[in-house]
Wavefront OBJ file of the C-alpha trace (Angstrom):
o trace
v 33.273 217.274 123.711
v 33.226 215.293 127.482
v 36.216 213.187 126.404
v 37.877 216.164 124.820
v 37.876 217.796 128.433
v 38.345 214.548 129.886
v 41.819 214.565 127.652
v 42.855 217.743 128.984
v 42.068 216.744 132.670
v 43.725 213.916 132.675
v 46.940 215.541 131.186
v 47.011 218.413 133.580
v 46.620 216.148 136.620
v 49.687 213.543 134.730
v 51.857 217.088 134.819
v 51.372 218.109 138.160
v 52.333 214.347 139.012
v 55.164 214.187 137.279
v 56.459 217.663 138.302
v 55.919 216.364 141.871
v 57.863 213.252 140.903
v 60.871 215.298 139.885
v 60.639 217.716 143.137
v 60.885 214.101 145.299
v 63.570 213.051 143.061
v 66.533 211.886 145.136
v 69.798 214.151 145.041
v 67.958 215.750 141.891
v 68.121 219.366 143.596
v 71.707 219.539 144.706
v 72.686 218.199 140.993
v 70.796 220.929 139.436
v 72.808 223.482 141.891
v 75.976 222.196 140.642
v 74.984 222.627 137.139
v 73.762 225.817 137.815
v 77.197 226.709 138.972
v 79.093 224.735 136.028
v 77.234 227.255 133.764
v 77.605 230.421 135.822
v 81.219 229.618 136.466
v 81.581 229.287 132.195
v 80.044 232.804 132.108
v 82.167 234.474 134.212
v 85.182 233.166 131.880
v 83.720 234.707 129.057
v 82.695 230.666 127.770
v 79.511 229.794 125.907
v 76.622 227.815 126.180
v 76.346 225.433 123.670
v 72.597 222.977 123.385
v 71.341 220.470 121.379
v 68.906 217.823 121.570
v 66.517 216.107 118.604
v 63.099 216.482 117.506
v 61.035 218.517 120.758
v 64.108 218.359 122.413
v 65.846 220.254 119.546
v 63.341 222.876 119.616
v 63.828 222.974 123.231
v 67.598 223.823 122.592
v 66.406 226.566 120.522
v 64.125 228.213 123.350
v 66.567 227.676 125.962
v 69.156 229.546 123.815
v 66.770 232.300 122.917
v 66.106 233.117 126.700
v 69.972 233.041 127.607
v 70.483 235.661 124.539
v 67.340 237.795 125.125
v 66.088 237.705 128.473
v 64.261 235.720 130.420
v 62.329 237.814 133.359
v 64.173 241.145 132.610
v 66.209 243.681 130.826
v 69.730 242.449 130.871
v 72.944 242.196 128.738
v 72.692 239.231 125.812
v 74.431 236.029 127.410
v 76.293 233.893 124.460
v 74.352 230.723 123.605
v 73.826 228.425 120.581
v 71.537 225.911 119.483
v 73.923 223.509 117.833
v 70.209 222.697 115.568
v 69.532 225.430 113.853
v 71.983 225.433 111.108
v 71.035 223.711 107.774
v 73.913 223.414 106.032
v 76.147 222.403 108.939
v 73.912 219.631 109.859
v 73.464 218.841 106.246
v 77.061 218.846 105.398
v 77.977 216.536 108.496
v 74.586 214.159 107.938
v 76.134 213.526 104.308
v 79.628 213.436 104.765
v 79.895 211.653 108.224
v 76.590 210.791 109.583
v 74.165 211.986 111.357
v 75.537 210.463 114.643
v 78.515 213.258 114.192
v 75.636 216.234 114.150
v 76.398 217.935 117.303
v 79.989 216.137 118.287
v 81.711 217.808 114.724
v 80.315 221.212 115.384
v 81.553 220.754 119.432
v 85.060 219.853 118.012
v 84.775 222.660 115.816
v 83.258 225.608 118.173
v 83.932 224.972 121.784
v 86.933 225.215 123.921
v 86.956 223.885 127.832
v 85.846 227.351 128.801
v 82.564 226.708 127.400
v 79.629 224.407 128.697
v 77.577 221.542 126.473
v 74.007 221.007 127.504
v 72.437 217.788 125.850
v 68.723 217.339 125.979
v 67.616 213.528 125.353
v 64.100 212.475 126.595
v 65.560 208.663 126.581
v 69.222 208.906 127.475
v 69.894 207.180 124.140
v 70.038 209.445 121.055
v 73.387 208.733 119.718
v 74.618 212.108 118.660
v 73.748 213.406 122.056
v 76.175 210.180 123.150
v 78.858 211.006 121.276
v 78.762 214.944 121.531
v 79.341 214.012 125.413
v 81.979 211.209 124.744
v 83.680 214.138 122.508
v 83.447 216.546 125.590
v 84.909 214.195 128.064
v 87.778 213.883 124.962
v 88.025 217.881 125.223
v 87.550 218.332 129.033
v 84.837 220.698 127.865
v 81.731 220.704 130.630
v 79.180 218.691 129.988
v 75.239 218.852 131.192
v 72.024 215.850 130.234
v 68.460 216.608 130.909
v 67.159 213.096 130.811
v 64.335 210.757 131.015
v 63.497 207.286 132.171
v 66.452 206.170 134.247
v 69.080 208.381 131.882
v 70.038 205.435 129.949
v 73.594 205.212 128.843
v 73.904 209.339 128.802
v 74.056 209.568 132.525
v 77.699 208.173 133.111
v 78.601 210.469 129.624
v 77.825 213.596 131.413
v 79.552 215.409 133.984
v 76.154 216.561 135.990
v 72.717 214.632 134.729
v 69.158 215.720 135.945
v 66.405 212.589 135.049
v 63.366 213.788 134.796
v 61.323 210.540 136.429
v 59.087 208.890 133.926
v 58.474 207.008 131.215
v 56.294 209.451 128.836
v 57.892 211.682 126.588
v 55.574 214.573 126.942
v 55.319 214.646 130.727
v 59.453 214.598 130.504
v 59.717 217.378 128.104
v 57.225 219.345 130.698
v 59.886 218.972 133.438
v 62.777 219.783 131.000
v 60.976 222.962 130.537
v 60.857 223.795 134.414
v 64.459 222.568 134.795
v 65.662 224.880 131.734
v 63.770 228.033 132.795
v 64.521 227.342 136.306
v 67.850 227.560 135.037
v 68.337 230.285 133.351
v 66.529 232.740 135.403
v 68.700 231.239 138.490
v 71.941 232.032 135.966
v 70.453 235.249 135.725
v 69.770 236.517 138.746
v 73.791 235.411 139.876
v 74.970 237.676 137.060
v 73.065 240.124 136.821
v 71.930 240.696 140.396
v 68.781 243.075 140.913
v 69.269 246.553 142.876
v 68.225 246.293 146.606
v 67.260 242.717 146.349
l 1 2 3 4 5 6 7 8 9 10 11 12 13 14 15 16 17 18 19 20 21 22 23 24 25 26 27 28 29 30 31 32 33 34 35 36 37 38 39 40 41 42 43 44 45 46 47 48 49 50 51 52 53 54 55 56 57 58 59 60 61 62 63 64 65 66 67 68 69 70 71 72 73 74 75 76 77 78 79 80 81 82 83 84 85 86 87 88 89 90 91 92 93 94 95 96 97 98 99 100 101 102 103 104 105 106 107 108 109 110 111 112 113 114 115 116 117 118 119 120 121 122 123 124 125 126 127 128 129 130 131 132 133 134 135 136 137 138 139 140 141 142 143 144 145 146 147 148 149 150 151 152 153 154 155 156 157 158 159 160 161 162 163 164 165 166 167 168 169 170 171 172 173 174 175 176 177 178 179 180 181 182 183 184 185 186 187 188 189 190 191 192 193 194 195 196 197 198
């Protein structure tokens, strides 16, 4: 039981380190206000947001696109966004016929127009079909987003705006995507959808 709690202690007191990491990070605020922009800017051209990322990171892009389309802190009109993960039989159909490399950059060529805005979620800055679903956006002029890890790894010239999340373990990353995507969308929200008497 002691090194159960011990576990748990230790993991917390990781967290709050690396979420302090990422609030010293250098520049890491203003790029996160630009991105911010980039997707509120989309909206307000009737674009989409489009997300993707693999394993945690792909059910990240799932829970980021749920709170755009629901709500995140209030009642509000549904803002368009997809999980480029969720559908079987696309990713299927591309895995067999081209690769699973071409996952997320075939459905981009296929759904999104420069209007729109491509979030990629990659805990190492490497995952190939997050590499070429940005190389494909540069190719389309379509905006592109990273949340990274590490040092962003060869994702970070890719993108248009990239946030690292400092660190080297993939949970404690993943914690600070979470911050950075909620952060996010309730700042999206609260530009478009601006509160009475606030």
């Amino acid at each position: 039981m002691k090194h159960y709690i011990e576990t748990l202690r230790r993991n917390i007191e990781d967290s709050i380190e690396a979420h302090q990491q990422l609030l010293a990070a250098e520049g890491m605020q203003e790029v996160f206000a630009q991105a911010v922009k980039v997707v509120v800017d989309a909206y307000k051209k009737g674009g989409r947001l489009y997300i993707a990322g693999n394993g945690g990171s792909a059910a990240d892009a799932q829970h980021l696109a749920a709170e755009f389309v629901s709500k995140l802190a209030r009642p509000r009109d549904p803002l368009p966004a997809e999980a480029l993960t969720v559908d079987t039989s696309i990713l299927t159909a591309i895995g067999n016929d081209y690769g699973y490399d071409q996952v997320f950059s075939r459905q981009i060529r296929g759904k999104m127009t420069p209007r729109d805005v491509f979030l990629g979620i990659t805990t190492s800055g490497q995952s190939i079909n997050i590499l070429k679903a940005l190389e494909t956006c540069k190719a389309m002029e379509v905006p592109s987003i990273v949340f990274c890890g590490r040092d962003g790894g060869p994702a970070k010239p890719l993108a248009d705006l990239c946030i690292v999340a400092p660190g080297s373990a993939t949970s404690r990353i993943q914690e600070n995507h979470i911050v950075l995507y909620h952060t996010l969308c309730e700042c999206v929200e609260s530009e478009l959808f601006p509160e009475e008497n606030a």
